[in-house]
N, C-alpha and C positions, 0 to 999 in steps of 0.2 A: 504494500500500500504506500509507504514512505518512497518508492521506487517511483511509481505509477507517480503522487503529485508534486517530486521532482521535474519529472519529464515534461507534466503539463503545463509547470512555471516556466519552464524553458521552454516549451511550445510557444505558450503567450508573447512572454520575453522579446521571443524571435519575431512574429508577427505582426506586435505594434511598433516595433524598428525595421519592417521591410522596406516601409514606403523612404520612411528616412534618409534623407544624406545631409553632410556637412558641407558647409560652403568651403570651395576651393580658393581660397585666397592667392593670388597671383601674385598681385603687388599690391603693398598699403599703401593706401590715397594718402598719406602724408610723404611717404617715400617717390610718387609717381611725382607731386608738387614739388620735391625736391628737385628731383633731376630735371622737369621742365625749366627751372626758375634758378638752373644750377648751385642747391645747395641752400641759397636763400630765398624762402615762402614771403612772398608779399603776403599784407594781411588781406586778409575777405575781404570781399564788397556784396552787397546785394542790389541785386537789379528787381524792383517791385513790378510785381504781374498786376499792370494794368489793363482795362478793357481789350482794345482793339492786340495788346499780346497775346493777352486770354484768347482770345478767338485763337489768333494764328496757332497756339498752339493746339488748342485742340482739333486744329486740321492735320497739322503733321502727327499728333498721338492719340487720335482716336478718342479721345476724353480730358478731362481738367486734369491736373496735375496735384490739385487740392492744398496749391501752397501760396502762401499773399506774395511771396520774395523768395529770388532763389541765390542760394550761394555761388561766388566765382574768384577768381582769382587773376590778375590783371599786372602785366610792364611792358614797358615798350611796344606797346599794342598787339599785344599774344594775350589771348583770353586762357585760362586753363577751365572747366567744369568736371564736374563729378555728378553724373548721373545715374540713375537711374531707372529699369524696366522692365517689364515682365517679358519674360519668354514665354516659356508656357504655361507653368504654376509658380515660378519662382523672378525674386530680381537679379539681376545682372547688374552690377557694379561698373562703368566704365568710367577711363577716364578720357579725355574730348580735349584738344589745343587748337586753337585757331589766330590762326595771321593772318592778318591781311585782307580776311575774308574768306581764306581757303583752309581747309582743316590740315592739320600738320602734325596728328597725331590722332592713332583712336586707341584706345591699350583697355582691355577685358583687365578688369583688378580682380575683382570677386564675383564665381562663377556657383550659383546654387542650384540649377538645375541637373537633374538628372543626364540628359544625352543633349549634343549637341555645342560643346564644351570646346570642338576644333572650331567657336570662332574668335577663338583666345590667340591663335597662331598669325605671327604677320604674318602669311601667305592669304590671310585672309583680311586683316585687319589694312592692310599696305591699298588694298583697292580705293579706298576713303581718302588719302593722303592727295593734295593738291585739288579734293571735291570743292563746289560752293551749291549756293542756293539759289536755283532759280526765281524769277518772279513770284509762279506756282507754286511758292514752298515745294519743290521736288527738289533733288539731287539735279549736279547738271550731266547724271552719268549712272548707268548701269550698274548695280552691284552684284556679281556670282553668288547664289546660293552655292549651300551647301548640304549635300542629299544625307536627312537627318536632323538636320539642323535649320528649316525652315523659320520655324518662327524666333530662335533666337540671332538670326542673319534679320528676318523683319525687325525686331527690337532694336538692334545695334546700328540699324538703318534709320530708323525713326530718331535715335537719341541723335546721330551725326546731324539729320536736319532739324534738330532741335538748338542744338550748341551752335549752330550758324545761324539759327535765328536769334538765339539770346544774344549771342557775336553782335549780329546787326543791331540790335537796339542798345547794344552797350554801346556801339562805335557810333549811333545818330546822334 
């Protein structure tokens, strides 16, 4: 009997930990702000989600963001941001630099979804690099899916035309 409701503990055990994963942490957003900023992190600013932002963004991400102000980080007119997005049940951590207008950086920090995880690899990430924003809030360019990894390639897409639009109204 002591046999028997060992095994069951550990059945359960197993069971409500199947769904479970830990977040893959790639790189810590304070270490990713380092090296954009080489070493020295300018301090925050926040850029306030006003009206006609609010709208634009919720054309590039499908919904409100649910926040009045968003964090950034700012020199010599290189934005850096740290967003956030769902994949498919989980956020994605990225982090986003933008010069000039064009992104010059897209780096996956913290990855908490299950599958779909290769679009942490610059072979995927490098596609983004010299992108901007159309009119249309669209990309001005095509990004490669990756088979598996559909929607966290959508999310990583949404946040790059995101960080160029926060770009744009930091630079207005």
């Amino acid at each position: 009997m002591r046999c028997l409701t060992t095994l069951l503990t550990a059945l359960v055990l197993l069971a409500g930990t199947a769904g479970a994963r830990a977040e893959d942490v790639y790189q810590d957003p304070r270490a990713f702000l380092e090296e954009v900023f080489g070493g020295t992190v300018p301090a925050p600013q926040k850029l306030w989600v006003k009206r006609q932002l609010k709208d634009d963004i919720r054309t590039i991400m499908g919904h409100d963001l649910g926040a009045l102000r968003i964090r950034y980080w700012a020199r010599d007119g290189r934005t850096a941001w740290i967003l956030d997005d769902i994949g498919k049940e989980q956020f994605i951590t990225t982090g986003l630099v933008v010069e000039n207008g064009e992104l010059s950086s897209v780096r996956v920090l913290v990855y908490r979804e299950s599958r779909g995880w290769e679009v942490r690899y610059p072979a995927f990430t490098d596609q983004f690099r010299g992108a901007h924003l159309e009119p249309d809030l669209a990309l001005d360019r095509g990004i490669d899916g990756i088979s598996g990894a559909t929607l966290s390639v959508h999310a990583l897409t949404r946040l790059a035309r995101l960080a160029l639009l926060l770009d744009r109204h930091v630079q207005s």
